[in-house]
py3Dmol code that shows the C-alpha trace and the ligand (Angstrom):
import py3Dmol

protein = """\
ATOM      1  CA  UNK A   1     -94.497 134.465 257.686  1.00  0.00           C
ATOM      2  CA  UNK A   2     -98.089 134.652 256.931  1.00  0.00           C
ATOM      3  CA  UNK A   3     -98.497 133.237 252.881  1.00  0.00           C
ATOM      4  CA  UNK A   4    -101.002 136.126 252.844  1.00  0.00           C
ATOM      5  CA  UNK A   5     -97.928 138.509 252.803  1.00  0.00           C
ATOM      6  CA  UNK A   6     -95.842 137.059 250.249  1.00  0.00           C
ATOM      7  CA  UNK A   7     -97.723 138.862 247.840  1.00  0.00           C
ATOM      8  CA  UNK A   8     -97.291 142.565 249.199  1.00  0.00           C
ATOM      9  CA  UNK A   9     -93.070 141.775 249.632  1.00  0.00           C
ATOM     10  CA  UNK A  10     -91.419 144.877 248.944  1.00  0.00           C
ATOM     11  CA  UNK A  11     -94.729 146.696 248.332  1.00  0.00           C
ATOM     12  CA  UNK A  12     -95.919 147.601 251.685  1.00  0.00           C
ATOM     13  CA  UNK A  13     -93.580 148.537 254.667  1.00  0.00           C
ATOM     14  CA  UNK A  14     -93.337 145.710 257.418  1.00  0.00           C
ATOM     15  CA  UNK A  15     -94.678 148.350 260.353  1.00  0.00           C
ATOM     16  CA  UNK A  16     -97.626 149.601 258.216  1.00  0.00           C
ATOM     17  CA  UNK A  17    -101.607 149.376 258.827  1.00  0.00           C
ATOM     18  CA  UNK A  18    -101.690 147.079 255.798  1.00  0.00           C
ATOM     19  CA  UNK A  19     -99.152 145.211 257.386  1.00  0.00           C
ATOM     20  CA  UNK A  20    -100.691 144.615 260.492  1.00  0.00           C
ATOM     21  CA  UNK A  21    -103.741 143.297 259.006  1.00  0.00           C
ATOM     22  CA  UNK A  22    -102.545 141.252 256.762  1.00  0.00           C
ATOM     23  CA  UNK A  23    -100.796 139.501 259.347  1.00  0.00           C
ATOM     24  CA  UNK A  24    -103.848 139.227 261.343  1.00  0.00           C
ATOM     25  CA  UNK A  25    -106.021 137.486 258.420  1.00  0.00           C
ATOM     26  CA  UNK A  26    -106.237 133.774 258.326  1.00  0.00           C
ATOM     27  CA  UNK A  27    -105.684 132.395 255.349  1.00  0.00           C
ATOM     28  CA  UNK A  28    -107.663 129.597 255.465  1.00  0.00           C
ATOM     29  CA  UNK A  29    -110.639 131.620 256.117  1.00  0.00           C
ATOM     30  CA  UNK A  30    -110.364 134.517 253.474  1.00  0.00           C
ATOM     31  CA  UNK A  31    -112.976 135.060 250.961  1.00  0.00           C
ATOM     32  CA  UNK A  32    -113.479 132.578 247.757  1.00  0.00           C
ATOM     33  CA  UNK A  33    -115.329 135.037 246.142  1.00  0.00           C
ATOM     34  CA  UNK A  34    -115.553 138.842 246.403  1.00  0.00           C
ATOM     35  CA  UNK A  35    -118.837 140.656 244.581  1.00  0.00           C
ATOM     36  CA  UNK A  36    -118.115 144.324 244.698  1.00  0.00           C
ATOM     37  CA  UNK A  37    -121.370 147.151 244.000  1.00  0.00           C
ATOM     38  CA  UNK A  38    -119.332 150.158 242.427  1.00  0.00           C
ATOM     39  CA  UNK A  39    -121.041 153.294 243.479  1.00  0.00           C
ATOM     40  CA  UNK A  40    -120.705 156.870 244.043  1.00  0.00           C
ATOM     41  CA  UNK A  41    -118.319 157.832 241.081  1.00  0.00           C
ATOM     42  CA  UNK A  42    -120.950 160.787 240.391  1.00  0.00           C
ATOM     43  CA  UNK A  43    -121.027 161.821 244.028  1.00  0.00           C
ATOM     44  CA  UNK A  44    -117.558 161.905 243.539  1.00  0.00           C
ATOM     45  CA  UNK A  45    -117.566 164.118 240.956  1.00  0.00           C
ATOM     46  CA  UNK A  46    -120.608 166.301 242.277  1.00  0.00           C
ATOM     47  CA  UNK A  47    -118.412 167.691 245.337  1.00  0.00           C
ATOM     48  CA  UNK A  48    -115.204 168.451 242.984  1.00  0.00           C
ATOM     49  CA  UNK A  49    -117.571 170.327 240.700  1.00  0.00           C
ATOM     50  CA  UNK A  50    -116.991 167.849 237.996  1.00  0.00           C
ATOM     51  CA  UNK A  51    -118.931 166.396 235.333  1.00  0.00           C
ATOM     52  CA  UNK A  52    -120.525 163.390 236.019  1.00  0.00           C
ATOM     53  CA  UNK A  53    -117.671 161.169 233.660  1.00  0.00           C
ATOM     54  CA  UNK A  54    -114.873 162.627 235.800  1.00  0.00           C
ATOM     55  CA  UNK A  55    -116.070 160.293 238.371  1.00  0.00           C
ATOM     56  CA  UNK A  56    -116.365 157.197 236.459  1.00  0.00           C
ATOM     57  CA  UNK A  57    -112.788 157.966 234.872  1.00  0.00           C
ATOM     58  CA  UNK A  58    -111.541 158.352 238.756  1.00  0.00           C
ATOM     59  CA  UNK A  59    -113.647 154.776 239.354  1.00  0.00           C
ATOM     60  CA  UNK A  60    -111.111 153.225 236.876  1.00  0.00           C
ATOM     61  CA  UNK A  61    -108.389 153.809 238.878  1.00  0.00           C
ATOM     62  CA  UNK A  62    -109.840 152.333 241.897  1.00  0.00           C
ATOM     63  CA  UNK A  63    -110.963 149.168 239.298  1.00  0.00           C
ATOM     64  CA  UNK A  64    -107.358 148.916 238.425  1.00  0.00           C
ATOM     65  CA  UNK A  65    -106.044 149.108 242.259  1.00  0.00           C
ATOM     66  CA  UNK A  66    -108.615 147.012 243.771  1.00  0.00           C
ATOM     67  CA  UNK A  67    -107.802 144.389 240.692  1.00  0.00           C
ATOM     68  CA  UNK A  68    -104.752 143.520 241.609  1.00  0.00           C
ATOM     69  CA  UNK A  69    -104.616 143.914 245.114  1.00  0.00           C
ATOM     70  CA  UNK A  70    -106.878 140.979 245.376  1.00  0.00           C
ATOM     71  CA  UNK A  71    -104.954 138.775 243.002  1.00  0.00           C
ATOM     72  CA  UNK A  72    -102.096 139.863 245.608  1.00  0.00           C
ATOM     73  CA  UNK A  73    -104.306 138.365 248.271  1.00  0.00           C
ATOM     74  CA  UNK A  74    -105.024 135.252 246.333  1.00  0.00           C
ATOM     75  CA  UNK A  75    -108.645 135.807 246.455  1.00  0.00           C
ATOM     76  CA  UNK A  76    -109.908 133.040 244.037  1.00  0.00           C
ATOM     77  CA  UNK A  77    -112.856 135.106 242.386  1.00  0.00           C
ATOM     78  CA  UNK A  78    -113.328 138.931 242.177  1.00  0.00           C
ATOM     79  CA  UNK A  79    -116.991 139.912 240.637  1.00  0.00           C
ATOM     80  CA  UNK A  80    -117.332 143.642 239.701  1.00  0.00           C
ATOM     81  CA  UNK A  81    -120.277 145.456 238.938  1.00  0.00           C
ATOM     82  CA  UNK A  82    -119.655 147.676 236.289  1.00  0.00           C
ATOM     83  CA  UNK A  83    -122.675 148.300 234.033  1.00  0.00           C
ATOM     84  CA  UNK A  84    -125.920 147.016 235.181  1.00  0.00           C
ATOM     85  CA  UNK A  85    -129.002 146.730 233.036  1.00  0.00           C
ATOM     86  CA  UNK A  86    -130.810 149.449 234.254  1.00  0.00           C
ATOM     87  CA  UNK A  87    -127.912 151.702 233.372  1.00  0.00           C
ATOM     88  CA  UNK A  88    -128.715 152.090 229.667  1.00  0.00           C
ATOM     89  CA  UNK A  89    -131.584 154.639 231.016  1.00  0.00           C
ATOM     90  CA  UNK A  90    -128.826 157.249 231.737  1.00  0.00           C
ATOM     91  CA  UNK A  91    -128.038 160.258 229.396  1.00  0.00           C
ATOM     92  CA  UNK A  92    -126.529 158.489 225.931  1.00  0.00           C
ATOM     93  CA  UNK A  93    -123.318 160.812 226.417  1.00  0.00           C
ATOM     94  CA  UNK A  94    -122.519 159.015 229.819  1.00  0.00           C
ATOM     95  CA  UNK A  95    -123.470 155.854 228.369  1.00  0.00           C
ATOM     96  CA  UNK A  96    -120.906 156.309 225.494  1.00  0.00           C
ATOM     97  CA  UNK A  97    -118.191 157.139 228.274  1.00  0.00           C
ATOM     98  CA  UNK A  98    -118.637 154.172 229.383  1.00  0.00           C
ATOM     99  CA  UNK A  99    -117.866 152.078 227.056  1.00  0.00           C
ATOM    100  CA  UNK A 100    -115.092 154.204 226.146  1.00  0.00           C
ATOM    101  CA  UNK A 101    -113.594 154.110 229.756  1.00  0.00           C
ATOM    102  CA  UNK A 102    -113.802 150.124 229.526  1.00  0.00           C
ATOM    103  CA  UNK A 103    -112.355 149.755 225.957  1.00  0.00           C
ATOM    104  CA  UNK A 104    -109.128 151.877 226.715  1.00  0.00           C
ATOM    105  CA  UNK A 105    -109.664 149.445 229.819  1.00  0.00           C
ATOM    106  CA  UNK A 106    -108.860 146.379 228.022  1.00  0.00           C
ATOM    107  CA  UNK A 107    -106.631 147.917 225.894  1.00  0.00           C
ATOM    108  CA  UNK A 108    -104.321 149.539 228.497  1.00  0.00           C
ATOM    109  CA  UNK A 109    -104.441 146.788 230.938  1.00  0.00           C
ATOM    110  CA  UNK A 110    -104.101 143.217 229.399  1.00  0.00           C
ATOM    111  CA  UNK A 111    -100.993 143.651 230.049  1.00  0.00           C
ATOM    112  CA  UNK A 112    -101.168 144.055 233.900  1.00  0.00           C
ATOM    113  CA  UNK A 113    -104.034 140.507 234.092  1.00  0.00           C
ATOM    114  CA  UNK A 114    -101.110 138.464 232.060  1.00  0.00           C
ATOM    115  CA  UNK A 115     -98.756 140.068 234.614  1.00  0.00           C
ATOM    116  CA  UNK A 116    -100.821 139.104 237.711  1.00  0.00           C
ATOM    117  CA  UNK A 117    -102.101 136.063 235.697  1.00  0.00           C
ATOM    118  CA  UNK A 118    -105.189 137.022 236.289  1.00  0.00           C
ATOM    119  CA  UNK A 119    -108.389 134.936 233.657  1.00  0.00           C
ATOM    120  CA  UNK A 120    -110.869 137.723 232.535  1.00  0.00           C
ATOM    121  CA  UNK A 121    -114.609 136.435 231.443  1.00  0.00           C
ATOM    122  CA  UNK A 122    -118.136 138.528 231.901  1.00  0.00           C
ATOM    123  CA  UNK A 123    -121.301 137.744 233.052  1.00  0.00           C
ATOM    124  CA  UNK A 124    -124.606 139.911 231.705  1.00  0.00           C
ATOM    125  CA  UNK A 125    -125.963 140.075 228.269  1.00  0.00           C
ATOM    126  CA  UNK A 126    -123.349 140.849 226.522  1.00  0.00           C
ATOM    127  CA  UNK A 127    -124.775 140.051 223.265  1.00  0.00           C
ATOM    128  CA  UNK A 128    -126.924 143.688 223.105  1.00  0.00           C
ATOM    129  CA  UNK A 129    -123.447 145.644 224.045  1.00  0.00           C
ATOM    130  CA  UNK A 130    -121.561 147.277 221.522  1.00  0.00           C
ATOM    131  CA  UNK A 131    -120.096 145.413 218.595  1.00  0.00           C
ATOM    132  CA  UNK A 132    -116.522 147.246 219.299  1.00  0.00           C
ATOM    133  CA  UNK A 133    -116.951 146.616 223.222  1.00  0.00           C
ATOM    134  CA  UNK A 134    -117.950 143.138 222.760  1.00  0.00           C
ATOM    135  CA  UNK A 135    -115.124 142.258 220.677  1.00  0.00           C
ATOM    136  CA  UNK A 136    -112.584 143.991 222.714  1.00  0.00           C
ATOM    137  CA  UNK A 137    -114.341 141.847 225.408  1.00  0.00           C
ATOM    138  CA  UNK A 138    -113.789 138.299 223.503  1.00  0.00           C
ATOM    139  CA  UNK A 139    -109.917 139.507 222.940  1.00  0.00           C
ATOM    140  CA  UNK A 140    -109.105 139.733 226.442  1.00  0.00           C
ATOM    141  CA  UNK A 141    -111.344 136.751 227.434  1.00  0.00           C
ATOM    142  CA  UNK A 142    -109.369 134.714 224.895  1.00  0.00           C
ATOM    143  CA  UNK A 143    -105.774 135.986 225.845  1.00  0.00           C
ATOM    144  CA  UNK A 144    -106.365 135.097 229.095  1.00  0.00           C
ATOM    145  CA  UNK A 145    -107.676 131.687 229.260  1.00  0.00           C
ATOM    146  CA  UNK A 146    -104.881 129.857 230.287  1.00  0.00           C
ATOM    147  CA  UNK A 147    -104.041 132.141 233.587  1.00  0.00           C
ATOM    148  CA  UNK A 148    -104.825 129.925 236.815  1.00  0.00           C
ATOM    149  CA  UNK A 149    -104.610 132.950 239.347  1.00  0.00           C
ATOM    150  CA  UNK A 150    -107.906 134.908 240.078  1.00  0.00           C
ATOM    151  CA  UNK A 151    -110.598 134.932 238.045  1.00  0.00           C
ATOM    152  CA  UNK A 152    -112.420 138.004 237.312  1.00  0.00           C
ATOM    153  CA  UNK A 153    -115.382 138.315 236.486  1.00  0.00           C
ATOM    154  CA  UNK A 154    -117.379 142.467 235.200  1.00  0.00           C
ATOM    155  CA  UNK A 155    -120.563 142.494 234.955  1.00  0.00           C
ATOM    156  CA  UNK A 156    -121.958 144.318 232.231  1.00  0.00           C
ATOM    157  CA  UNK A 157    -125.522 144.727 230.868  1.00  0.00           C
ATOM    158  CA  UNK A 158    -126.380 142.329 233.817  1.00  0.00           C
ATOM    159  CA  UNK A 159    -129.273 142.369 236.225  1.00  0.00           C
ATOM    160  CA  UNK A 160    -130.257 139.377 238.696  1.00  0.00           C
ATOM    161  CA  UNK A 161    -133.900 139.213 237.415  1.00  0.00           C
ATOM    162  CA  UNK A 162    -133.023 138.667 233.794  1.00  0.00           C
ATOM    163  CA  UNK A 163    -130.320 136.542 234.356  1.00  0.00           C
ATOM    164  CA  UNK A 164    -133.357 134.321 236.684  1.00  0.00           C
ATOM    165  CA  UNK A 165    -135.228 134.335 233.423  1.00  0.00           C
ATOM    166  CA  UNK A 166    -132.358 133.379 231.191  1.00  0.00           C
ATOM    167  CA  UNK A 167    -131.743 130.572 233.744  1.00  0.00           C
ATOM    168  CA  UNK A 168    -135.682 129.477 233.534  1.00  0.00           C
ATOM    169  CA  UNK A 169    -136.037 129.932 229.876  1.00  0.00           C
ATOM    170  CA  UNK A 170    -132.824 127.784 229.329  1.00  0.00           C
ATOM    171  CA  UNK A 171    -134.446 124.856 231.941  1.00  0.00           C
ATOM    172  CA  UNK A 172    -137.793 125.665 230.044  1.00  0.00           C
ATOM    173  CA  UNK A 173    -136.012 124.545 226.407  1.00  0.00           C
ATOM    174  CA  UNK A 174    -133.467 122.015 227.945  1.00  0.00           C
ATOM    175  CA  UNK A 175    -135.708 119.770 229.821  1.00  0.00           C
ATOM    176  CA  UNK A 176    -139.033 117.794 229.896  1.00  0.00           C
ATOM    177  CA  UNK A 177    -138.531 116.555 233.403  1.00  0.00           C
ATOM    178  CA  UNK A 178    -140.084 118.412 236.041  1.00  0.00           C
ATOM    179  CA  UNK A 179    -139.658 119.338 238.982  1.00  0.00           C
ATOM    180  CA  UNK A 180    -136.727 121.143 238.750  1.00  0.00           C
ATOM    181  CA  UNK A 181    -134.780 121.464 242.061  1.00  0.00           C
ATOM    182  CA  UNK A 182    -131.861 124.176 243.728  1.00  0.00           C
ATOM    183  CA  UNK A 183    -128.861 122.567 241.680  1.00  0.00           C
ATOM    184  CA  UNK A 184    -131.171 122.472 238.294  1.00  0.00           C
ATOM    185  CA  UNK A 185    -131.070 126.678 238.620  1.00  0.00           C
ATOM    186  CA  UNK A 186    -127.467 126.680 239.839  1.00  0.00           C
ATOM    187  CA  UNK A 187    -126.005 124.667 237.118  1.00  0.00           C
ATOM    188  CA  UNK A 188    -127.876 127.288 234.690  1.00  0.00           C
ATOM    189  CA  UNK A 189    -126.396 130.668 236.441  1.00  0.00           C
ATOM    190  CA  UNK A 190    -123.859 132.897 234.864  1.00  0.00           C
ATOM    191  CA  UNK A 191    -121.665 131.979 237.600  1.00  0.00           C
ATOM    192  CA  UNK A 192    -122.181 128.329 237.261  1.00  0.00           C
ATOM    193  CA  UNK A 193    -119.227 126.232 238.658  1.00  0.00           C
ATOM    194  CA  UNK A 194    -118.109 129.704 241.215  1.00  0.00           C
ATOM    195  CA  UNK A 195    -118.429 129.607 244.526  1.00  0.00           C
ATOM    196  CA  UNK A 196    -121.380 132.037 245.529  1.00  0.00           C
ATOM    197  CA  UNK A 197    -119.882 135.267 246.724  1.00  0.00           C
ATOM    198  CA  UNK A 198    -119.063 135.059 250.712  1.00  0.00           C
ATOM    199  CA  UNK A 199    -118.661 138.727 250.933  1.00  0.00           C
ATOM    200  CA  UNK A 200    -120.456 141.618 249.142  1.00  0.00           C
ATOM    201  CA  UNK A 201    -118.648 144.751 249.152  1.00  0.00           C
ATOM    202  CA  UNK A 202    -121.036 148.278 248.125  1.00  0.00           C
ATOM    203  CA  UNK A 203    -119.130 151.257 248.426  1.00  0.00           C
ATOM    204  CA  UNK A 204    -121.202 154.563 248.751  1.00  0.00           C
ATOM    205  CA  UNK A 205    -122.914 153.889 251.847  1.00  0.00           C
ATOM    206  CA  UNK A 206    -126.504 152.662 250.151  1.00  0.00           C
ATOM    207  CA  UNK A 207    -128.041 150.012 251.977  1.00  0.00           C
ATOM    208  CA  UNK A 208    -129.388 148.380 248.416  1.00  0.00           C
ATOM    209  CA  UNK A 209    -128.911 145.126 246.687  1.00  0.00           C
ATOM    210  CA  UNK A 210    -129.302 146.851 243.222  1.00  0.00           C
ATOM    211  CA  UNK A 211    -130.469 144.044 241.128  1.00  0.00           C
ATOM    212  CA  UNK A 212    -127.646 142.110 241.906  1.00  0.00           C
ATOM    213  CA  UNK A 213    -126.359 138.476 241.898  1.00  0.00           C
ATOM    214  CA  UNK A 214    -129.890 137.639 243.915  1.00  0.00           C
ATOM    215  CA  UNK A 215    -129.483 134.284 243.857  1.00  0.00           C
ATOM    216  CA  UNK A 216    -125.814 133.756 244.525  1.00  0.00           C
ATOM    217  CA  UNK A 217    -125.783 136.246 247.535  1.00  0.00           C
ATOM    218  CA  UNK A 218    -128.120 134.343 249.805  1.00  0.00           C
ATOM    219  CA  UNK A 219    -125.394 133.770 252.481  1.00  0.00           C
ATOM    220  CA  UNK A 220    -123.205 136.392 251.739  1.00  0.00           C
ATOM    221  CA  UNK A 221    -121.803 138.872 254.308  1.00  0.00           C
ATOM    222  CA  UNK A 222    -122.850 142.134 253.112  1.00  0.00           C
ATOM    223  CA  UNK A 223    -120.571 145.131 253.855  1.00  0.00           C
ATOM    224  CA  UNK A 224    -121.270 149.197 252.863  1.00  0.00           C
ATOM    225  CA  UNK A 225    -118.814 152.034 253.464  1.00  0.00           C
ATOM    226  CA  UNK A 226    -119.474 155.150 252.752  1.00  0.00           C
ATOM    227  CA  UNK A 227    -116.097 155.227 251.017  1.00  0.00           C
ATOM    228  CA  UNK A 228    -116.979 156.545 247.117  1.00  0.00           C
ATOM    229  CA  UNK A 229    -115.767 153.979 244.490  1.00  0.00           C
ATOM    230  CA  UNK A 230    -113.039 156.517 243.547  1.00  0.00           C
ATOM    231  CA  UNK A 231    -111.420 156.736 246.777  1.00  0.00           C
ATOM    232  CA  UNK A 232    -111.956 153.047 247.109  1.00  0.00           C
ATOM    233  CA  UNK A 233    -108.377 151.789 246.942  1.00  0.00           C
ATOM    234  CA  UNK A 234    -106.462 148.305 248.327  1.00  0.00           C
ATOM    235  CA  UNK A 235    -106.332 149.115 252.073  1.00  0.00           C
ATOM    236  CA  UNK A 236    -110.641 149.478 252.186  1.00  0.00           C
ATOM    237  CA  UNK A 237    -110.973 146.123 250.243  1.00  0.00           C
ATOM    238  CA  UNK A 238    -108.580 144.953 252.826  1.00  0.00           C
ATOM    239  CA  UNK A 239    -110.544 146.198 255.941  1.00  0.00           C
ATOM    240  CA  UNK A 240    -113.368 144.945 254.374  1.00  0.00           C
ATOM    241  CA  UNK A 241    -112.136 141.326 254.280  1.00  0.00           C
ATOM    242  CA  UNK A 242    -110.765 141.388 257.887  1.00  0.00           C
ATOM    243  CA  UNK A 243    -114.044 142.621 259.282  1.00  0.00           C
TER     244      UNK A 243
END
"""
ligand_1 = """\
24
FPP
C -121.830 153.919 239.988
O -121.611 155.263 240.237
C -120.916 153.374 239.005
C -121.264 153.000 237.753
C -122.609 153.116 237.222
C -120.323 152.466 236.799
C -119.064 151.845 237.308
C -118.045 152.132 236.308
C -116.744 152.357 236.536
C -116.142 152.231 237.859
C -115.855 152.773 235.433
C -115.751 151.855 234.239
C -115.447 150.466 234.578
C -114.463 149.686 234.068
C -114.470 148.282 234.449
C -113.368 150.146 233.229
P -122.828 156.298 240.108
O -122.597 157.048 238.846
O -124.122 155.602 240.220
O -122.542 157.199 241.361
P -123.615 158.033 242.213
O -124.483 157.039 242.916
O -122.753 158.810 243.152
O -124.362 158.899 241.245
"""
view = py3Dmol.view(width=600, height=400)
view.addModel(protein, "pdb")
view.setStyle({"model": 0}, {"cartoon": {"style": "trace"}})
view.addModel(ligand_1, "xyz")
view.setStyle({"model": 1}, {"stick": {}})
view.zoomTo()
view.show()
């Protein structure tokens, strides 16, 4: 049996599409580290005739599905782009939802990361996000510290460029030797110690980077669906892996 299947036992039927392709992925070649661009939760919503938050309330689901069916696959580290920095410049009401959506997140679900033993942790500046959110945030990073399946990581308040000038201010303080070299920035990253994502996942269809992990994605296979991140579900984040 393929080890990739153990996972799925009793979850998927034996003759299914899901099946099939999980049979036909090699495990020693699947991803180390999936980075995932969430987008098109208000797209989403815009052809339902729904407010804009009905979208990113549907997105949760697909965060909660996609969650653990890569800890089912044994994918070593899932990144998720949930709130970048450039977000804050959207209407204060959608902003609030936000946070609210990813509180009862952590609330309702630390529960299903223990189950899946799943280790939670952020990357961004999470220092300027809400005092509530960023202590919900510490709670779940704490609880989980000790899980050794898949780490995942949300990025929130995070951009590429600032965290390039976190990295050079923290060389600028740390260091009187010059100059520095590729290792000196890596060792500095928020991802410092991960493997660089190997595939990059946007969902939406828009051929963009967004600001996003721009060092770490250098060699990454980059694939876009047109799939919207609420109808993004297990079986696309599968396809996307065998492709
Ligand atoms: C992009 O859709 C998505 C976001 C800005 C936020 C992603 C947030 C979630 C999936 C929900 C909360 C997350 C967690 C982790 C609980 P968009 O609004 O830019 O869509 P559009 O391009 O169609 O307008």
């Amino acid at each position: 049996m393929n080890p990739l299947t153990k996972g799925f036992e009793g979850i998927i039927s034996p003759d299914s599409v899901e099946a099939n392709l999980l049979k036909k992925l090699d495990p020693i070649r699947l991803p180390q580290h999936i980075a995932i661009i969430m987008d098109g939760n208000g797209r989403w919503a815009r052809i339902r005739k729904l407010p804009r938050i009905q979208g990113h309330r549907a997105g949760v689901k697909s965060v909660k599905s996609v969650i653990e069916y890569a800890a089912r696959l044994t994918i070593p580290v899932l990144t998720l782009y949930a709130f970048s920095s450039e977000n804050w410049k959207r209407p204060e009401h959608e902003v609030n939802t936000l946070w609210r959506l990813l509180r009862q997140y952590l609330r309702s679900d630390l529960v299903t990361l223990q189950q899946n033993n799943i280790r939670f942790n952020t990357i961004g500046r999470i220092s300027e996000l809400p005092s509530t959110v960023q202590k919900q945030l510490a709670h779940v990073i704490q609880e989980t510290s000790s899980n050794t399946g898949m780490k995942l990581f949300l990025a929130l308040n995070y951009s590429g460029r600032t965290e390039l000038v976190d990295v050079f201010n923290k060389l600028l303080k740390s260091r009187n030797d010059f100059p520095i070299e590729a290792f000196d920035i890596e060792s500095c990253l928020y991802t410092a110690g991960l493997p660089d994502p190997d595939l990059l996942v946007r969902t939406g269809g828009e051929m963009r980077i967004s600001n996003f992990l721009l060092w770490q994605i250098a060699y990454s296979e980059i694939y876009v669906t047109d799939v919207l991140w609420p109808d993004f579900g297990g079986l696309h984040l599968l396809k996307a892996v065998h492709e």
